[in-house]
C-alpha positions as a Python dict, from the first residue, in 0.01 Angstrom:
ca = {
    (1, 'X'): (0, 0, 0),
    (2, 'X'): (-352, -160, -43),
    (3, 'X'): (-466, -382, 242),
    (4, 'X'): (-475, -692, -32),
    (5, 'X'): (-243, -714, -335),
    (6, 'X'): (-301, -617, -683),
    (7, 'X'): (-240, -806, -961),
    (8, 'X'): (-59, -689, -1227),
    (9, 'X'): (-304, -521, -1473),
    (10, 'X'): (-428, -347, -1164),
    (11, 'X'): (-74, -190, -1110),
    (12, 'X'): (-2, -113, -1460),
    (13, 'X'): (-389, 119, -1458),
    (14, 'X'): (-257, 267, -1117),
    (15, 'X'): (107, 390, -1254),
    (16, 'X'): (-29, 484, -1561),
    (17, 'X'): (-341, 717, -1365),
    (18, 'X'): (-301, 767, -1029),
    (19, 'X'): (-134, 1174, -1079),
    (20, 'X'): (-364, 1253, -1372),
    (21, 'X'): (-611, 1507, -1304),
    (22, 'X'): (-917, 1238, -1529),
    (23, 'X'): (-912, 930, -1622),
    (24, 'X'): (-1124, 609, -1756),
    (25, 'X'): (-1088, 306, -1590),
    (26, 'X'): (-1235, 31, -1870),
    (27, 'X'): (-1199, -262, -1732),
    (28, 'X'): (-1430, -618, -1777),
    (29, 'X'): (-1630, -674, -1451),
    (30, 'X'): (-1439, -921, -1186),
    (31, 'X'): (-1070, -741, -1318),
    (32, 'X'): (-1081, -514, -991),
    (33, 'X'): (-1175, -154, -1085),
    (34, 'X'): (-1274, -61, -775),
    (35, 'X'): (-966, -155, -600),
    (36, 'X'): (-780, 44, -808),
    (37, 'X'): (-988, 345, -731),
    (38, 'X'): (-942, 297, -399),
    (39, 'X'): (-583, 273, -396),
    (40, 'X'): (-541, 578, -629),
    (41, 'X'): (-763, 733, -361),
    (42, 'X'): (-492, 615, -126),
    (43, 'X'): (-191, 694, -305),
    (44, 'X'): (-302, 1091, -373),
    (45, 'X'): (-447, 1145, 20),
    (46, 'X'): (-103, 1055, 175),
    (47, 'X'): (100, 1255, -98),
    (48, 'X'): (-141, 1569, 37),
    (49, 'X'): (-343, 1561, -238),
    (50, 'X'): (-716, 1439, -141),
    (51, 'X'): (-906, 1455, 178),
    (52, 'X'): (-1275, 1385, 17),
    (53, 'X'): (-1400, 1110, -228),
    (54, 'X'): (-1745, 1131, -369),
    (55, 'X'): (-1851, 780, -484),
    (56, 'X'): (-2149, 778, -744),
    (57, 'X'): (-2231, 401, -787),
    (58, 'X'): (-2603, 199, -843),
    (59, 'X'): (-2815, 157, -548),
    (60, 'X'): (-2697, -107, -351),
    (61, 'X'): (-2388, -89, -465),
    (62, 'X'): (-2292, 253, -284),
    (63, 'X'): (-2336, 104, 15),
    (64, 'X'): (-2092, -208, -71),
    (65, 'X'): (-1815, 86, -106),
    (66, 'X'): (-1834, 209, 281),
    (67, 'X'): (-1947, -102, 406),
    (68, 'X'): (-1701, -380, 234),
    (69, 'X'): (-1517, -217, -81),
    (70, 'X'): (-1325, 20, 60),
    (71, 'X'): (-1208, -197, 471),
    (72, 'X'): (-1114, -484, 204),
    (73, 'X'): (-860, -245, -29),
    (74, 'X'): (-762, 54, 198),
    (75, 'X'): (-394, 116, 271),
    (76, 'X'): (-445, 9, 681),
    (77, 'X'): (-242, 328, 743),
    (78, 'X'): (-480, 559, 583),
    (79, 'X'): (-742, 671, 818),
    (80, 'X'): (-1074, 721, 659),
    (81, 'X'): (-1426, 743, 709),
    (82, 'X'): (-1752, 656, 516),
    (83, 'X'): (-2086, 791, 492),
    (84, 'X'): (-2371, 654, 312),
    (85, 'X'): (-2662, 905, 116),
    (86, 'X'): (-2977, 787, 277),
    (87, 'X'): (-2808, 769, 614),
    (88, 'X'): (-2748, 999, 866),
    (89, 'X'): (-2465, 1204, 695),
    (90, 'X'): (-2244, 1232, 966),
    (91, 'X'): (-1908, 1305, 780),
    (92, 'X'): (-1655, 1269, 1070),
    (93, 'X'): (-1291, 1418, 1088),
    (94, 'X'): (-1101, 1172, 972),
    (95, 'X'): (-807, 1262, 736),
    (96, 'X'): (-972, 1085, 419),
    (97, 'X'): (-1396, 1086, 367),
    (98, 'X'): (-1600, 887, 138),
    (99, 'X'): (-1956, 979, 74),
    (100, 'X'): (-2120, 728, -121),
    (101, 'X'): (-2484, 753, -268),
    (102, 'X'): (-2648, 643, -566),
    (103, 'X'): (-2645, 729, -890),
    (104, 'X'): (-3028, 931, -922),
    (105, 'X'): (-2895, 1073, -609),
    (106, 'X'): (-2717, 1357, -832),
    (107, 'X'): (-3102, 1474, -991),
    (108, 'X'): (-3277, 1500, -646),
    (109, 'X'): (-3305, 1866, -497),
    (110, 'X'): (-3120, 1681, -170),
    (111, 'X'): (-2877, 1506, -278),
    (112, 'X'): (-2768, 1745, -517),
    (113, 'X'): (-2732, 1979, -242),
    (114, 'X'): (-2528, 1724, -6),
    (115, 'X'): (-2347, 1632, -296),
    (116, 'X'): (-2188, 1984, -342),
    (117, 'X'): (-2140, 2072, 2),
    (118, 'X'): (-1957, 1801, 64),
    (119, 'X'): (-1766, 1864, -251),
    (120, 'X'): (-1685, 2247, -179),
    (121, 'X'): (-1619, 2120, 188),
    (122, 'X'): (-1314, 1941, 28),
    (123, 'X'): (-1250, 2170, -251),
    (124, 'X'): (-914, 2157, -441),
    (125, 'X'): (-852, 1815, -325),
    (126, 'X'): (-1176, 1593, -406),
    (127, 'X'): (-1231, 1337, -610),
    (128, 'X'): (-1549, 1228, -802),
    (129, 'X'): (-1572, 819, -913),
    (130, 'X'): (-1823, 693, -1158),
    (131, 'X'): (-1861, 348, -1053),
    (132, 'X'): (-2118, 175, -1387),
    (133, 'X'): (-2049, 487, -1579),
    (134, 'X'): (-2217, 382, -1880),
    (135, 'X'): (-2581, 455, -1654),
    (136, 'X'): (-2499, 828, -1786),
    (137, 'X'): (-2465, 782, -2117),
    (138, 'X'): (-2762, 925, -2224),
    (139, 'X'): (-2680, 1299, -2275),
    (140, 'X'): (-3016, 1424, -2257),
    (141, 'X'): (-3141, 1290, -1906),
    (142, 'X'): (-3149, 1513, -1628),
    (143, 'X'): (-2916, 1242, -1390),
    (144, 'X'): (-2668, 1288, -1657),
    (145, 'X'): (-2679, 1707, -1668),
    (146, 'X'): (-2660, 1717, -1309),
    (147, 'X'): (-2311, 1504, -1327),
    (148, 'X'): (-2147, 1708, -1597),
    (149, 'X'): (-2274, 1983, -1367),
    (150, 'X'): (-2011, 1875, -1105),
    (151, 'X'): (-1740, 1831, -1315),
    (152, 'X'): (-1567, 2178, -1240),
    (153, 'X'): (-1628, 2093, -835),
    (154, 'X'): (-1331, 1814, -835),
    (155, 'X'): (-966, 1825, -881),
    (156, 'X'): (-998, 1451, -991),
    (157, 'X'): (-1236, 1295, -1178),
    (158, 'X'): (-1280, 884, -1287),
    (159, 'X'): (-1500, 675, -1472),
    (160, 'X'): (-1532, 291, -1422),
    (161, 'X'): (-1749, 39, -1637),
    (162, 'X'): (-1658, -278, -1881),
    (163, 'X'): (-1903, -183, -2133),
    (164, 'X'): (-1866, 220, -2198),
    (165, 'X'): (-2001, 153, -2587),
    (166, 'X'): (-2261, -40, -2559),
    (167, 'X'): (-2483, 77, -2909),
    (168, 'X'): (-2281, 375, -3101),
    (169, 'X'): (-1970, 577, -2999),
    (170, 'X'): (-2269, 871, -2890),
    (171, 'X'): (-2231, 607, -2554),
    (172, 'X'): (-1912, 744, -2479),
    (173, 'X'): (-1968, 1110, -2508),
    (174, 'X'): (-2101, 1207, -2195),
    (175, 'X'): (-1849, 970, -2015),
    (176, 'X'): (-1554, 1113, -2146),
    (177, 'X'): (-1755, 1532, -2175),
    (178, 'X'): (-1771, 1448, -1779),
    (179, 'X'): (-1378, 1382, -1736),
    (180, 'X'): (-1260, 1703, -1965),
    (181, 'X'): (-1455, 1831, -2307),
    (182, 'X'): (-1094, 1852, -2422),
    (183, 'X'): (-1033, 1509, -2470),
    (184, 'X'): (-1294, 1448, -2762),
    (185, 'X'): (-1261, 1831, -2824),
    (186, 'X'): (-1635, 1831, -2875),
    (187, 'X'): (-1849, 2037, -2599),
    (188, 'X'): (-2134, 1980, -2739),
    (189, 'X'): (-2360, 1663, -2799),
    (190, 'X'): (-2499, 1723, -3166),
    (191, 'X'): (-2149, 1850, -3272),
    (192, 'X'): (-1965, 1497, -3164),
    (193, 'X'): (-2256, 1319, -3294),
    (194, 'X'): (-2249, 1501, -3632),
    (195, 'X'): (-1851, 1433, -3610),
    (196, 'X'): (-1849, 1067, -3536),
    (197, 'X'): (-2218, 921, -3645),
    (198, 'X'): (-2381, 844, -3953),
    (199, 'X'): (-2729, 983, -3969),
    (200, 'X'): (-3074, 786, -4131),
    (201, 'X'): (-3392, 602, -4090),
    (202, 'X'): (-3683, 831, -3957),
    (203, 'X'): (-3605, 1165, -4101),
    (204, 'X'): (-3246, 1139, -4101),
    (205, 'X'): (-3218, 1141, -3678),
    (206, 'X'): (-3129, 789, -3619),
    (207, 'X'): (-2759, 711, -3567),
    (208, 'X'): (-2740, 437, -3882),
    (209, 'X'): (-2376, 394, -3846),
    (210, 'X'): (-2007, 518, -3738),
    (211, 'X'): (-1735, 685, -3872),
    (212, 'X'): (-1390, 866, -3832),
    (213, 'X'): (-1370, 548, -3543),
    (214, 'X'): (-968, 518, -3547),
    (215, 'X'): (-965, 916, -3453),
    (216, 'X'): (-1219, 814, -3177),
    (217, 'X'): (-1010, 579, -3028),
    (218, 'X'): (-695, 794, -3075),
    (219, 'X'): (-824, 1043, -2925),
    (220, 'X'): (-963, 830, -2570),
    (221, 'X'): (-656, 623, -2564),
    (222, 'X'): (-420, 816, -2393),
    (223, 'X'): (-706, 890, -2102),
    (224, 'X'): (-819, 536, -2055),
    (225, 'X'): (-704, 207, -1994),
    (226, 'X'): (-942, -133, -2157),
    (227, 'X'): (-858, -461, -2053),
    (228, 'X'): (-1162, -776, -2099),
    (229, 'X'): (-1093, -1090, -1933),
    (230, 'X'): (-977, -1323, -2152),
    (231, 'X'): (-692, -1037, -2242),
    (232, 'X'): (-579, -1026, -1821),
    (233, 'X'): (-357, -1315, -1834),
    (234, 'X'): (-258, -1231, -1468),
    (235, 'X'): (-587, -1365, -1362),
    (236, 'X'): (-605, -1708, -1100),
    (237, 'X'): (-818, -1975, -1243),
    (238, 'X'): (-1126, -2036, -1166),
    (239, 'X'): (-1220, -2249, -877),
    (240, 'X'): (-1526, -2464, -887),
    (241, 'X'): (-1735, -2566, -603),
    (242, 'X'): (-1973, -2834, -630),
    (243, 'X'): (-2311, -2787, -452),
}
């Protein structure tokens, strides 16, 4: 039960996700992805399912997980501890650890390595979130190789941003390649590209255009969940404050 309520499109992405092994969370900012995240996180450690969650999130924002984020939406009865990169990394014993750092954290030489010893530390029953997934959706950048290089180190694996397309569908491949290659069925970069882009300008290698877009979208549906704002009708209004 998370410390504050959820509304209702928070509850329907949490039934519909919290048991599956990847999922993509795409949800307008202000709808509450992270406390659904947190819950899930909540909801899997008391069924005996999770004991570590590795948080990859912009700098500044990795440290709003451990030190707001996660007191504000935590079940009360989990217990839990939180340990920021850049910190002292002392991971304590409590039943369920967060270690949060930032997303170029994943290409350094140290963070890479506290990344996967706290992920093998927990292994079988960690979790890796995304937070602003799109920031790895350029396939060839060495931040985004070292994610998809932890893919096969967690049992559960999530992806959070409101914009995950923000040019061409080649956005979404390394989101979705980073939650399971099976759910585009494309491993490779040029071999999705060649599938779902339409090639010109300069010598042929600029994407020009899309196609086969309804399979696209067939094929992420069942795996995600998009909601924008003006579609969350379970939203307060908006209060204003004059100043």
């Amino acid at each position: 039960v998370p410390a504050q309520p959820l509304y209702a499109h928070q509850t329907k992405v949490l039934n519909l996700s919290w048991e599956r092994a990847s999922y993509a969370i795409l949800l307008e900012m202000g709808l509450g992805k992270t406390a659904i995240a947190i819950a899930n996180a909540g909801m899997l450690h008391v069924t005996g399912r999770l004991t570590g969650v590795l948080v990859i999130a912009p700098k500044g924002v990795h440290r709003q997980w451990v030190e707001t984020e996660i007191p504000r939406h935590i079940d009360p009865r989990v217990s839990w501890s939180g340990a920021i990169w850049g910190n002292k990394q002392t991971h304590s014993r409590k039943e369920l650890q967060f270690f949060s750092v930032n997303t170029d954290a994943v290409r350094t030489k140290n963070g890479k390595e506290a990344i996967v010893k706290f992920l093998m530390a927990h292994a079988g029953k960690c979790m890796i979130v995304v937070d602003e997934s799109h920031n790895f959706k350029s396939w060839q950048t060495d931040r985004t190789k070292a994610l998809l290089s932890l893919r096969e180190l967690a049992a559960y694996r999530r992806i959070m941003t409101g914009t995950p397309i923000a040019k061409n569908v080649m956005d979404a491949w390394t989101q979705f390649n980073f939650l399971d290659p099976k759910i585009l069925g494309q491993r490779y970069a040029a071999a999705f590209r060649s599938r779902y882009c339409v090639m010109g300008g300069w010598e042929g290698k600029q994407i020009v255009g899309q196609k086969n877009t309804e399979e696209f979208y067939q094929l992420i549906a069942p795996h995600s969940f998009r909601l924008t704002k003006t579609e969350a009708l379970d939203l307060p209004e908006k209060v204003y404050v004059t100043r």
